[in-house]
C-alpha positions as CSV (number, residue, x, y, z in Angstrom):
1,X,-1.8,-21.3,14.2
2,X,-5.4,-22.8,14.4
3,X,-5.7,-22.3,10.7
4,X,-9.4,-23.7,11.1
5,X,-10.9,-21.2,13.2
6,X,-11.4,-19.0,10.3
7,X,-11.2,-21.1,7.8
8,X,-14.2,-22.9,6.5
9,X,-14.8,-26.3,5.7
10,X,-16.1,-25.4,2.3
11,X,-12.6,-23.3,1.7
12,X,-10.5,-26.1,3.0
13,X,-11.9,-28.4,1.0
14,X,-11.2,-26.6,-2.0
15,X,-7.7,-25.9,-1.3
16,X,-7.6,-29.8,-0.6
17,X,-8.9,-30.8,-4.3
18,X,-6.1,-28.1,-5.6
19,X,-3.0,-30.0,-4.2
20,X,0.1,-28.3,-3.9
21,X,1.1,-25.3,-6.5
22,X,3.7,-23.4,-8.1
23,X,2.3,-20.0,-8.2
24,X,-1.0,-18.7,-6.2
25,X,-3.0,-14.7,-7.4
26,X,-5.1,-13.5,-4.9
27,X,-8.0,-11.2,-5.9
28,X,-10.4,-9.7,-3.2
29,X,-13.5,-8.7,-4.5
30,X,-16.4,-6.9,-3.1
31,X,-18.9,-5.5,-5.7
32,X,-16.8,-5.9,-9.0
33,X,-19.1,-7.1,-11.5
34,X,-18.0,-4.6,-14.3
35,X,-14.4,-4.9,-14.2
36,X,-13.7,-8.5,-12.4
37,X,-13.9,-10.5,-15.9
38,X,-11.3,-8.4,-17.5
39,X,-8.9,-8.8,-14.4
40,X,-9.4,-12.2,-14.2
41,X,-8.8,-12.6,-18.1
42,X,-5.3,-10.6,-17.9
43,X,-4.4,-12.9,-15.1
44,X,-5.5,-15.8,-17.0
45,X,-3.5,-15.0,-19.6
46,X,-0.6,-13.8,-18.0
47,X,-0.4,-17.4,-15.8
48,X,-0.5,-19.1,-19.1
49,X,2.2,-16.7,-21.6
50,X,4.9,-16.5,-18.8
51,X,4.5,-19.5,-16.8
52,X,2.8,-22.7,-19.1
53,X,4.7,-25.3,-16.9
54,X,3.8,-24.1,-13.2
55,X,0.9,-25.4,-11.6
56,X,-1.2,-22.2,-10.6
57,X,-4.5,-21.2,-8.7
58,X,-6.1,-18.1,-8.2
59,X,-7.7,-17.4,-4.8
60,X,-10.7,-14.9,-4.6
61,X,-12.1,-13.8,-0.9
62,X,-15.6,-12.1,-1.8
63,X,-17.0,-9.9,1.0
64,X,-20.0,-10.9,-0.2
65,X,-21.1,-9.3,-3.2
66,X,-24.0,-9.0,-3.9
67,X,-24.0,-7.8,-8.1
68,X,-23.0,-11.7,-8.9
69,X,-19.2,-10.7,-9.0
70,X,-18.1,-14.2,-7.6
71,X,-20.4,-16.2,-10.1
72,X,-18.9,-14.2,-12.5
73,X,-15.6,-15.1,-11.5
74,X,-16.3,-18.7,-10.8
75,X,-17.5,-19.2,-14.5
76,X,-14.4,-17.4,-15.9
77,X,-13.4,-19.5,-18.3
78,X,-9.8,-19.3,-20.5
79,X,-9.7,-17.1,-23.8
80,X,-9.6,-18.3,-26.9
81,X,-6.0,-19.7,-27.0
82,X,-6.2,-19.4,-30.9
83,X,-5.9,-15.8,-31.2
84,X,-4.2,-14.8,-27.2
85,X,-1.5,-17.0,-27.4
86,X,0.1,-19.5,-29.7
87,X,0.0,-22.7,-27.7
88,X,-2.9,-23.4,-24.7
89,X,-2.3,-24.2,-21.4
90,X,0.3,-27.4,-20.1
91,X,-1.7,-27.7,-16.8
92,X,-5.2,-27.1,-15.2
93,X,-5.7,-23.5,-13.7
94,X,-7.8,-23.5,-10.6
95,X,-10.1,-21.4,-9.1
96,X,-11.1,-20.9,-5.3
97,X,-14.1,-18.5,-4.2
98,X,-15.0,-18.1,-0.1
99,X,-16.9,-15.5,1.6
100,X,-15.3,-13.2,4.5
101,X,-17.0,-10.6,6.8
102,X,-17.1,-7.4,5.2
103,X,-16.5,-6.2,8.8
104,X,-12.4,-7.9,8.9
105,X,-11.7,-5.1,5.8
106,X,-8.4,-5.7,2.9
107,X,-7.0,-7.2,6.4
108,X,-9.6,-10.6,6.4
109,X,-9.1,-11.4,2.5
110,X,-5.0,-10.9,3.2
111,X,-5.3,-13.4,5.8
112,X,-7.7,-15.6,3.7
113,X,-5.0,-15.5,0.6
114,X,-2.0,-16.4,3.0
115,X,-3.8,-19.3,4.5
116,X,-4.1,-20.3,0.5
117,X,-0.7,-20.0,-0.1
118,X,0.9,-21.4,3.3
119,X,-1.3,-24.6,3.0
120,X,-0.8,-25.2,-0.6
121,X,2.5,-24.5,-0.6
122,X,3.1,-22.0,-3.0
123,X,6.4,-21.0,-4.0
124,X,5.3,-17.2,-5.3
125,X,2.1,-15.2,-4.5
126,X,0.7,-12.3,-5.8
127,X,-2.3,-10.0,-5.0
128,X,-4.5,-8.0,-7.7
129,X,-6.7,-5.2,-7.3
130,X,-10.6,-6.4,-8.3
131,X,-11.2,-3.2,-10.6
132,X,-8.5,-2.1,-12.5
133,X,-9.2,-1.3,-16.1
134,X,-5.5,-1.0,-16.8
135,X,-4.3,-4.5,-16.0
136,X,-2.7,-6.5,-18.7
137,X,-1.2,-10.2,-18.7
138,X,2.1,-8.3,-18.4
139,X,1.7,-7.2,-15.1
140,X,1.5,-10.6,-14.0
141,X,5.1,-11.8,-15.4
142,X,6.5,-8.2,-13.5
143,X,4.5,-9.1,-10.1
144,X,5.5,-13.4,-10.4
145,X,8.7,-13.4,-12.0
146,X,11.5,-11.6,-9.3
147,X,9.8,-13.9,-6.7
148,X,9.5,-16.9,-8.8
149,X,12.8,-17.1,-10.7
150,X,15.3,-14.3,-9.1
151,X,14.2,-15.7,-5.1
152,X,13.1,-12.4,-3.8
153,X,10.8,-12.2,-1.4
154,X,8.4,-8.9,-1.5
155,X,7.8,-7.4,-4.6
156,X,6.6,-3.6,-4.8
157,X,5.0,-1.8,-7.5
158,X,5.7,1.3,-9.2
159,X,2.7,2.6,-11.1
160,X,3.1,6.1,-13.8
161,X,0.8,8.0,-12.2
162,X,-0.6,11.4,-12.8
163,X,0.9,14.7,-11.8
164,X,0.0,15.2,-8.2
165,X,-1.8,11.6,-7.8
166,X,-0.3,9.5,-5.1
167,X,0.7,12.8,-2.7
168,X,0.0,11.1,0.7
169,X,2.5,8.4,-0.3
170,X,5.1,10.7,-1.6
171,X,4.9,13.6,1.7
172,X,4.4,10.7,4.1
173,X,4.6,6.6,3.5
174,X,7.7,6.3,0.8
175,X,9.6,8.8,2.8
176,X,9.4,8.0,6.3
177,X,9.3,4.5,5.7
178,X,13.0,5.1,3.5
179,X,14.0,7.1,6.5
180,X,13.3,4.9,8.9
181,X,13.9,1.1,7.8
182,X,16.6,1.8,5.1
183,X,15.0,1.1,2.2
184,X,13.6,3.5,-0.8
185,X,10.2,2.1,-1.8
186,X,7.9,4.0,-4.0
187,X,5.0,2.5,-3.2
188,X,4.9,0.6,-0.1
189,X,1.4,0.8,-0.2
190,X,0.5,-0.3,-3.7
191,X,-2.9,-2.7,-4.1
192,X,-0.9,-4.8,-6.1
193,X,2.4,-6.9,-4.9
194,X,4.5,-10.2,-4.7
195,X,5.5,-12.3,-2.6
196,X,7.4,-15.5,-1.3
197,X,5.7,-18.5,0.1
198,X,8.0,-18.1,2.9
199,X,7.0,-14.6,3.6
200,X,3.6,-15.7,2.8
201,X,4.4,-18.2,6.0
202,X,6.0,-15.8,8.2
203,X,3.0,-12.9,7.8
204,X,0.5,-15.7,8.9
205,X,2.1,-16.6,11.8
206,X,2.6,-13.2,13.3
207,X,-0.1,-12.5,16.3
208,X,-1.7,-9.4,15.5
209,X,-4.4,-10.8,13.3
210,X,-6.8,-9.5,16.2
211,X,-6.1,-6.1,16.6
212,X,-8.0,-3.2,14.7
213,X,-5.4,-1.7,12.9
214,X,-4.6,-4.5,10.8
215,X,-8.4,-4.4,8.9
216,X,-7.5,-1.6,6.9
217,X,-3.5,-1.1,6.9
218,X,-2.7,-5.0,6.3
219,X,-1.0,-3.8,3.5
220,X,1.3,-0.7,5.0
221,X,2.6,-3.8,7.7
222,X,3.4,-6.5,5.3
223,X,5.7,-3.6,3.8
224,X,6.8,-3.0,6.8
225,X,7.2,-6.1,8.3
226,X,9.4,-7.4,4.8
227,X,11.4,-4.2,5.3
228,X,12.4,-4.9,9.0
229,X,13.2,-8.4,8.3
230,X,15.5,-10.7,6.5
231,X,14.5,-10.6,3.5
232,X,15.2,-10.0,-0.3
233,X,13.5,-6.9,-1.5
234,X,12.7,-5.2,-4.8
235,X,10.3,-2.8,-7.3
236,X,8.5,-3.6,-10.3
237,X,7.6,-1.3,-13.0
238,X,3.8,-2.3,-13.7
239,X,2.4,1.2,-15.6
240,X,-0.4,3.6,-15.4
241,X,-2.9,2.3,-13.0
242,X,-6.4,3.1,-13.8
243,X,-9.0,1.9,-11.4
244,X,-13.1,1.6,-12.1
245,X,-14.8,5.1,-11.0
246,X,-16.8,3.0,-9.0
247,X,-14.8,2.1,-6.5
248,X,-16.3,3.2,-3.3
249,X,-14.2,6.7,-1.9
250,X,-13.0,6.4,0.9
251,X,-12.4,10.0,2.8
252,X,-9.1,11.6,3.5
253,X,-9.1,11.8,7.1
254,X,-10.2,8.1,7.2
255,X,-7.6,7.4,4.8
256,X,-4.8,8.9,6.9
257,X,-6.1,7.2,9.9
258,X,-5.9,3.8,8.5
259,X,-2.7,4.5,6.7
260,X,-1.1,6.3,8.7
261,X,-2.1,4.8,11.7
262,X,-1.2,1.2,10.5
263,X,2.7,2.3,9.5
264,X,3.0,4.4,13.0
265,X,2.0,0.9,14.7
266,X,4.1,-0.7,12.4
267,X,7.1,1.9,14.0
268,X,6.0,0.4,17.7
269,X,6.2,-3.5,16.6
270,X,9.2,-2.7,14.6
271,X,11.2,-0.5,16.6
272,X,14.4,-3.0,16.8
273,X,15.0,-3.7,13.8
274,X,15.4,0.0,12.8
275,X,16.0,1.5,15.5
276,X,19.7,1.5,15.0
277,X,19.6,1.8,11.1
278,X,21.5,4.1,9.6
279,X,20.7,5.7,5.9
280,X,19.2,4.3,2.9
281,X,19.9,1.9,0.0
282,X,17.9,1.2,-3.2
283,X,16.8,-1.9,-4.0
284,X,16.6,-3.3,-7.3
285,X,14.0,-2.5,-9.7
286,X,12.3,-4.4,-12.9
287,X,11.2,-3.3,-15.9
288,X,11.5,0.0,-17.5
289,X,9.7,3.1,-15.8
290,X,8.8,5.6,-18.3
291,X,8.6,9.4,-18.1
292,X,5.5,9.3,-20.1
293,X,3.7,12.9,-18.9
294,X,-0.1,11.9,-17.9
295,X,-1.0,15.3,-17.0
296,X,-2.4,16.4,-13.8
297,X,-4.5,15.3,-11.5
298,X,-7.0,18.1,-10.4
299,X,-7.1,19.3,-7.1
300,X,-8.7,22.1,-5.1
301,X,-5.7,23.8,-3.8
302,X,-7.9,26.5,-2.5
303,X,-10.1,24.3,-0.9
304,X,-7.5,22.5,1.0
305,X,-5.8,25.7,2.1
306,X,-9.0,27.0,3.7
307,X,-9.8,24.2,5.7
308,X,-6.1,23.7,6.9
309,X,-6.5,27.5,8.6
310,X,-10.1,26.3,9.9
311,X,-8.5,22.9,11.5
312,X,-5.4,24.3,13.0
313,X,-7.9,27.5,14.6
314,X,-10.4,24.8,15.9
315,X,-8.1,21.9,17.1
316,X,-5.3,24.4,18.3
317,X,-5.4,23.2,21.7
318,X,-5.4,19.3,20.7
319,X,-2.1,19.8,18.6
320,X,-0.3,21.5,22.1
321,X,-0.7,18.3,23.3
322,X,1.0,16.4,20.2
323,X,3.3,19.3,18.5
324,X,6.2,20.8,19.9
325,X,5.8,24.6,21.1
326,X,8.1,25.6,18.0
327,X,6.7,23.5,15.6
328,X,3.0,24.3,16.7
329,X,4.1,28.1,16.6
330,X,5.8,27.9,12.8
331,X,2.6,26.1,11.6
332,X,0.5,28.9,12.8
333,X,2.4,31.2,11.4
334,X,2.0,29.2,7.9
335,X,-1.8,29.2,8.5
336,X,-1.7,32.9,9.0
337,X,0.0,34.1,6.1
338,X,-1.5,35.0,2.9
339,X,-2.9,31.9,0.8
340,X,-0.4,33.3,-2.7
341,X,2.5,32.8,-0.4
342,X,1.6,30.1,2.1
343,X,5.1,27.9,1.8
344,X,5.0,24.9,4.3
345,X,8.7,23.9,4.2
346,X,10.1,20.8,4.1
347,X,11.9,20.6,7.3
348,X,8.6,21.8,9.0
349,X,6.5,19.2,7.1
350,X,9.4,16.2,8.6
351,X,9.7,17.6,12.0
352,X,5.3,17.7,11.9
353,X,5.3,14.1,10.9
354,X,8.1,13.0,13.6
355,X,6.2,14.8,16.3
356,X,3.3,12.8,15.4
357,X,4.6,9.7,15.0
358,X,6.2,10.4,18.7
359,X,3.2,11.5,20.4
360,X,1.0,8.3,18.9
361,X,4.3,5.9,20.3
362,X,3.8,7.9,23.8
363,X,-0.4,8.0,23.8
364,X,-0.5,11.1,24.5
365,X,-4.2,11.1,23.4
366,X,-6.6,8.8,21.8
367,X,-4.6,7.7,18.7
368,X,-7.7,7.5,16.2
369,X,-8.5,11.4,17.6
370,X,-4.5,12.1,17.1
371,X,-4.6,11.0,13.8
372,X,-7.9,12.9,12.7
373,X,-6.0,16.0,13.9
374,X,-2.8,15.5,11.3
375,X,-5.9,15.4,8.5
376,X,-6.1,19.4,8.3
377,X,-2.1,20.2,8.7
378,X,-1.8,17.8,5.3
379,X,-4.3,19.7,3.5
380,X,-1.7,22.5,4.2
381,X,1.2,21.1,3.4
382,X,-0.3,20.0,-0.1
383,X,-1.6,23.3,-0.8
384,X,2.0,24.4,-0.4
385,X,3.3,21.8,-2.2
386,X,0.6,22.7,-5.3
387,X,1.6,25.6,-5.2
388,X,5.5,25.6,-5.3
389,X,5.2,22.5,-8.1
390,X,2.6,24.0,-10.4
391,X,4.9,24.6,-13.5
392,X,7.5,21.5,-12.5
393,X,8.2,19.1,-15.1
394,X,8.3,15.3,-14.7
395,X,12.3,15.4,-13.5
396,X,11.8,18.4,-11.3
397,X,9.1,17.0,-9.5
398,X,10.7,13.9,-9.3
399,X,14.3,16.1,-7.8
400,X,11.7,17.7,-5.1
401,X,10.5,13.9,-3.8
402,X,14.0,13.2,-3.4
403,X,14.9,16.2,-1.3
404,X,12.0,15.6,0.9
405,X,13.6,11.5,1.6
406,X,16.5,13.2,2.1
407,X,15.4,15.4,4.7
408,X,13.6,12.5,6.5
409,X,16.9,10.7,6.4
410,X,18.4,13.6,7.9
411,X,16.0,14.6,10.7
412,X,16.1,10.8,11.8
413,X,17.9,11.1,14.9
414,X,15.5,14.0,15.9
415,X,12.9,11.3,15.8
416,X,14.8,9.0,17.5
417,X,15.4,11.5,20.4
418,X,12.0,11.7,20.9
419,X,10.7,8.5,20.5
420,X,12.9,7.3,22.8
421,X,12.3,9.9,25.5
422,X,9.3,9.5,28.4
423,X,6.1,10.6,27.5
C-alpha cells in the first residue's frame, strides 16, 4: 500500500520523530472541546498506572475542529503525578495531531490510526471515543492489557447500559453476527476497542478503503473481518458508558443504513469464511460485568408503533420486492392488530432480517433505498419488544437476548438457502 497518498508529510514526520512503540490510543475528534481534556487525562493516566515501562503514543485524527479541540489536546500535559499515582512516568508519552476530511467519516480517522500503528510498529492499539464523560484510566488497562500481555488480537467492549439502550445491537448486530460467523459478541460495534499490531496490519492492507460503505461502518467490518479470520478474540468489561449530550444525533434510519448496511457487505466479502460455519462459541471475557440496574432508557413506544403501520402502508409495494409473500403477509397482519397487543415474534423478526440481508446480497433494488425500508419494520419490532419486556428484570431481559441468538442460530440454514439461491 502507497501509505503516502493519504498521508501527509506533516503526519509522517511526526510518526518519524516518535520511533517505534509499545502501545499506540487512537482518539478521533471532531468538535470535543468540553470533554477531550478529561479523555485524554484518563488515558494519560491509565498509559502510565498499568504500563510505566512501554513506550506509548497517542494518535488524534481531527476532522477539523473548529472549537480549539486539537490545541487543547496538543497542550495536554500529564497530572500531577503527586497525588494520581505514586511514581511518574519511566518514558516520554507522545502525542500526534493531523487533519482528515470530514467527508471520509469514523472510516478516514480508522485508516489514519492504522497507518500510525503499522508504521510505528506497535504491538497493541486501542481506539477511544472523544466525548465520554465516563472514561477512567481503568478502561485503558481492560482495552490494552488481553492484546498486550495475553496475545489476543481484537478486543470488544461490553458497556452496563441502561434498560432498553443499545436495542439495534441486541435485535440485529450481536445476534446475526453470533449466528453467522460463530462468535457471541456483545458489542461488535462498540466506539471503543483493541487491537493487535498484526491486525492493525492486516485491516490496512485490505482494498476496500475506496468504497462508501466503509466511511461510516469501519467499525461493524473490522468486527467482522477479526471474526472471519484467524484470529484470537475476546470481551472486555469497561462499565457504564456515558457520552457528552452534545454529540451530534445521528437519525435512525441513517443509523441503520450505515450499520446495517456496512455488516450486510461485510456478509458479501465474508461469505467463505462463514459460510460453512456451524453454531456458536463464547469467547473469553475480562473483568467483572455487574448487574448494576441503571434504569430505563425512555422511549416512545407509541410513537414507534404508529409510524411502523404508516411505513409498512406506504412502502408496501417496495417490501414485495424484498420480503417473502409469507413474511410480508405476517408483518401486515402485525401492523393491523391492535397497538395493546401488537406482538412481533421472534421467529418473524429473524426470518425479516434474513430476507433482508438476502435481497441486499441479490440487488434486488438500490441497497441504500432497501435499507431505508427496514427503518419502519424496526420501529415495530421494538414497540413489540417494549411492550413484552416492560416489567422484566435485569436476568429476564438478559434470558429474552439469548433466545433471540438462539433463534438466529437456528434459522441459519434458512438464510443460507436463500443467499445462496439466484436472484
Amino acid at each position: 500500500m502507497a501509505k503516502g497518498t493519504f498521508l501527509s508529510d506533516d503526519f509522517l514526520r511526526q510518526l518519524t520523530a516518535v520511533g517505534e512503540v509499545d502501545i499506540l490510543v487512537g482518539v478521533p475528534t471532531s468538535n470535543n472541546r468540553k470533554t477531550i481534556e478529561h479523555v485524554v487525562s484518563a488515558i494519560q493516566i491509565g498509559l502510565v498506572k498499568y504500563f510505566s515501562r512501554a513506550r506509548t503514543v497517542l494518535i488524534n485524527p481531527d476532522a477539523g475542529s473548529r472549537d480549539g479541540t486539537s490545541e487543547l489536546l496538543r497542550n495536554a500535559s500529564l497530572p500531577d503525578f503527586r497525588t494520581a499515582l505514586a511514581t511518574p512516568p519511566l518514558r516520554t508519552m507522545h502525542t500526534v495531531t493531523t487533519r482528515y476530511h470530514s467527508s471520509l467519516g469514523p472510516g478516514g480517522a480508522l485508516r489514519l490510526i492504522l497507518a500510525a500503528a503499522d508504521l510505528l510498529r506497535a504491538k497493541a492499539c486501542a481506539i477511544v471515543s472523544p466525548d465520554l464523560i465516563s472514561i477512567t484510566p481503568e478502561w485503558v488497562d481492560a482495552l490494552i492489557r488481553p492484546i498486550y500481555h495475553e496475545g489476543y488480537d481484537y478486543l470488544a467492549p461490553i458497556y452496563q447500559r441502561q434498560k432498553f439502550d443499545g436495542l439495534l445491537i441486541k435485535n440485529i448486530l450481536s445476534p446475526l453476527i453470533s449466528a453467522v460467523y460463530g462468535y457471541r459478541i456483545e458489542e461488535p460495534v462498540g466506539g471503543e476497542f483493541g487491537l493487535s499490531g498484526n491486525l492493525a496490519c492486516d485491516l490496512l492492507g485490505q482494498d476496500l478503503w475506496h468504497e462508501d460503505f466503509i466511511r461510516y461502518g469501519a467499525p461493524v467490518w473490522m468486527t467482522a473481518t477479526a471474526l472471519s479470520g484467524n484470529y484470537r478474540l475476546c470481551q472486555s468489561f469497561l462499565g457504564p458508558k456515558i457520552q457528552s449530550s452534545n454529540q451530534v444525533e445521528v437519525g435512525l434510519a441513517d443509523t441503520i443504513q450505515r450499520v446495517v448496511g456496512a455488516l450486510f457487505r461485510s456478509l458479501e466479502m465474508h461469505e467463505p469464511q462463514w459460510i460453512s460455519r456451524n453454531g456458536s462459541q463464547t469467547v473469553p471475557t475480562f473483568g467483572f460485568q455487574s448487574e448494576l440496574d441503571l434504569g430505563p432508557l425512555r422511549v416512545n413506544r407509541k410513537k414507534m408503533c404508529d409510524m411502523f403501520r404508516t411505513g409498512v402502508a406506504e412502502l408496501f409495494s417496495i417490501l414485495g420486492k424484498i420480503l417473502s409473500p409469507a413474511t410480508l403477509a405476517s408483518i401486515q397482519q402485525v401492523a393491523q392488530s391492535d397497538e395493546s397487543c401488537c406482538h412481533f415474534t421472534d421467529e418473524l423478526w429473524v426470518k425479516t432480517v434474513y430476507e433482508f440481508a438476502i435481497a441486499y446480497h441479490h440487488s434486488v433494488m438500490n441497497r441504500d433505498h432497501l435499507l431505508q425500508a427496514l427503518t419502519p419494520i424496526y420501529r415495530g419490532r421494538i414497540s413489540s419488544y417494549l411492550l413484552e419486556n416492560h416489567g422484566a428484570s435485569f436476568q429476564e431481559l438478559k434470558a429474552r437476548i439469548e433466545s433471540l441468538r438462539v433463534r438466529y442460530e437456528n434459522l441459519k440454514p434458512y438464510f443460507i438457502t436463500g443467499w445462496r439461491a439466484k436472484a
